[in-house]
DOKESE-77405 format. One line per field, with one value per residue: x, y, z of N, C-alpha, C, CB in turn. Coordinates in steps of 0.02 Angstrom, whole numbers, plus 50000, padded with zeros to 5 digits. Glycine has a CB too. Example, Ala and Ser with C-alpha at 12.3 -4.5 7.8 and 13.67 -1.06 7.14 Angstrom:
<pts>
n.X <- [50660_50642]
n.Y <- [49716_49888]
n.Z <- [50390_50354]
ca.X <- [50615_50684]
ca.Y <- [49775_49947]
ca.Z <- [50390_50357]
c.X <- [50660_50645]
c.Y <- [49835_50002]
c.Z <- [50390_50394]
cb.X <- [50565_50704]
cb.Y <- [49776_49970]
cb.Z <- [50452_50286]
</pts>
This chain:
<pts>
n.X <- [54506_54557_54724_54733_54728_54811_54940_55125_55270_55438_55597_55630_55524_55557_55695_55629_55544_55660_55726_55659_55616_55757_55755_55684_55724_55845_55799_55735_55874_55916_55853_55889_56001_56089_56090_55950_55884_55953_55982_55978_55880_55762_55722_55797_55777_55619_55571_55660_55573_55442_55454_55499_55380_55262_55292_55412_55362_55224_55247_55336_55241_55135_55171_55200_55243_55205_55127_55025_54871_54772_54631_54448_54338_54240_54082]
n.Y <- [54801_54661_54565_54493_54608_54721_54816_54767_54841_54802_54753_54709_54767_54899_54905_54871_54973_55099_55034_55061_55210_55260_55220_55291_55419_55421_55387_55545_55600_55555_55599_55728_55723_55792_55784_55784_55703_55576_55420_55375_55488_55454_55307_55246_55314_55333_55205_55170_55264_55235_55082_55131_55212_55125_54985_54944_55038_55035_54862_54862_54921_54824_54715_54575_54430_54275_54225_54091_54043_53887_53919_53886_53998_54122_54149]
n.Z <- [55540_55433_55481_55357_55263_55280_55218_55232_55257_55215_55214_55095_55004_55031_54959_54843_54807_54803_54707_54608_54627_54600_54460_54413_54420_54355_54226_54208_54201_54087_54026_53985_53927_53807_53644_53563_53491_53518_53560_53691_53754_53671_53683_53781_53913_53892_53931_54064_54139_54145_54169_54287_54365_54326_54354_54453_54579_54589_54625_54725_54825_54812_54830_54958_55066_55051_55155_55171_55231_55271_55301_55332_55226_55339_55336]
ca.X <- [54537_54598_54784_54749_54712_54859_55006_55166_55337_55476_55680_55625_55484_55595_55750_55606_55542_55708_55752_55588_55644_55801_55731_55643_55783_55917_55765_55747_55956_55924_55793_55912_56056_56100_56066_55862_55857_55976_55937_55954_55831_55710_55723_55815_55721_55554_55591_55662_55519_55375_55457_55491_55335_55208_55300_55430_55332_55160_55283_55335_55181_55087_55221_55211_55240_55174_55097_54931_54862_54731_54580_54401_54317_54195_54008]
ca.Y <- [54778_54598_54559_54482_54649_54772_54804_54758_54858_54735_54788_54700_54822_54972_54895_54894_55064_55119_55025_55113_55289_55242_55208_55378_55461_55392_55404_55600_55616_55508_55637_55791_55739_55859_55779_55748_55635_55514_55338_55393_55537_55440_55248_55236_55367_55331_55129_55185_55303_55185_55039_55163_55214_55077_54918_54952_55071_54983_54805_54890_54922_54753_54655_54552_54380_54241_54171_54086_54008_53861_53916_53894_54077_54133_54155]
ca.Z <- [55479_55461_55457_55295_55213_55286_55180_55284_55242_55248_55171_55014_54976_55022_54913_54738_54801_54807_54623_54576_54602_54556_54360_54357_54419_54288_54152_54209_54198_54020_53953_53984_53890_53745_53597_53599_53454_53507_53583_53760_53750_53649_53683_53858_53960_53935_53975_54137_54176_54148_54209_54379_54385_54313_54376_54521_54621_54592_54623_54800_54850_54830_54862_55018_55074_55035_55194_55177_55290_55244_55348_55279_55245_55384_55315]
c.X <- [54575_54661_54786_54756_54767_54907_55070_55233_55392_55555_55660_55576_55513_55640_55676_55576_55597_55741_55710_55625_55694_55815_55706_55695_55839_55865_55744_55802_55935_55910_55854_55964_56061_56045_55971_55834_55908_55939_55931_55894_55752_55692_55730_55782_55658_55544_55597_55598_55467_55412_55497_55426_55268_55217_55335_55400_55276_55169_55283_55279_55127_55119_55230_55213_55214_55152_55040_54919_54783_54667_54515_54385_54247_54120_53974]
c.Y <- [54713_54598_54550_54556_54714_54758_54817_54801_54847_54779_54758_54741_54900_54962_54893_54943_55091_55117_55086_55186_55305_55253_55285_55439_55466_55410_55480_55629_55586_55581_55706_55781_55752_55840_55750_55709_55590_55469_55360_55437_55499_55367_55253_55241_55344_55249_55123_55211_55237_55112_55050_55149_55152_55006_54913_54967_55039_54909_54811_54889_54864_54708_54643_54476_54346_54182_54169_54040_53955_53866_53935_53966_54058_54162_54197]
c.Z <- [55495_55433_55372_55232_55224_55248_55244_55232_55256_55203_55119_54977_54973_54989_54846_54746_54767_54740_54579_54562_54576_54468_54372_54389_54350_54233_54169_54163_54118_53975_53943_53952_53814_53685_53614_53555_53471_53556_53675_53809_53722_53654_53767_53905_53969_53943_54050_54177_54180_54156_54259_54380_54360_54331_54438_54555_54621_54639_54722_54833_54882_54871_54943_55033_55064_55093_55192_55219_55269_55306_55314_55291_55300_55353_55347]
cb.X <- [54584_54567_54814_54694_54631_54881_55012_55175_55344_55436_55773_55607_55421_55622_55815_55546_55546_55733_55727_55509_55652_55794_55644_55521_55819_55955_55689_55755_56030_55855_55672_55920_56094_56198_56121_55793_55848_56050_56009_56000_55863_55710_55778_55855_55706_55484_55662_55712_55485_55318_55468_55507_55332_55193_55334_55466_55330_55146_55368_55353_55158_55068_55297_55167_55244_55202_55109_54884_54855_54760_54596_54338_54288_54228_53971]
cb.Y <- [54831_54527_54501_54428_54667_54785_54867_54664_54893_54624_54764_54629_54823_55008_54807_54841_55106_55093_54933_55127_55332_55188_55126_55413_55436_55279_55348_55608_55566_55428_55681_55825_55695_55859_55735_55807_55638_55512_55231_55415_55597_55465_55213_55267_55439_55373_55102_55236_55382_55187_54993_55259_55278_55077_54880_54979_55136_54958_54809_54955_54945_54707_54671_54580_54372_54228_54169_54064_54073_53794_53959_53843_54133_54178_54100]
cb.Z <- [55449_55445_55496_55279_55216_55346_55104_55315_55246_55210_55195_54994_55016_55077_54935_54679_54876_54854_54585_54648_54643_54570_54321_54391_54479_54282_54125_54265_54264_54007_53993_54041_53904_53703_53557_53615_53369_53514_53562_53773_53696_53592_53633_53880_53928_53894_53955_54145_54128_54067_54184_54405_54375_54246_54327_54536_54612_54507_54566_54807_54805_54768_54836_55054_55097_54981_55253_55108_55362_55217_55407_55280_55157_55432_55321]
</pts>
């Protein structure tokens, strides 16, 4: 496998993991409070959740530096 294609895990991918679970934690804690029609239950929560899981955690993942290196491709 060439360098170019491994994912590297650097403190800035574990700090938007970390935001990541973060959001679906707090939008969990959101969904459970009492009232279940107010704005926190039905607005807040699922904001947090799906932008934990569909943009942080995804975000973490890809996310890696931006070194390129100008070398023609190999044929």
């Amino acid at each position: 496998m060439s360098e170019e294609n491994t994912i590297t895990w650097e403190r800035k991918n574990w700090a938007i993991f970390a935001g990541g679970i973060g959001a679906i934690v707090l939008g969990y804690l959101a969904l459970r409070i009492p009232p279940a029609d107010g704005v926190l239950s039905l607005t807040f929560a699922p904001i947090l959740l799906i932008s934990g899981y569909c943009i942080l955690v995804p975000w973490a993942i890809l996310h890696h530096r931006g070194k390129t290196k100008n070398r023609p491709e190999k044929e």
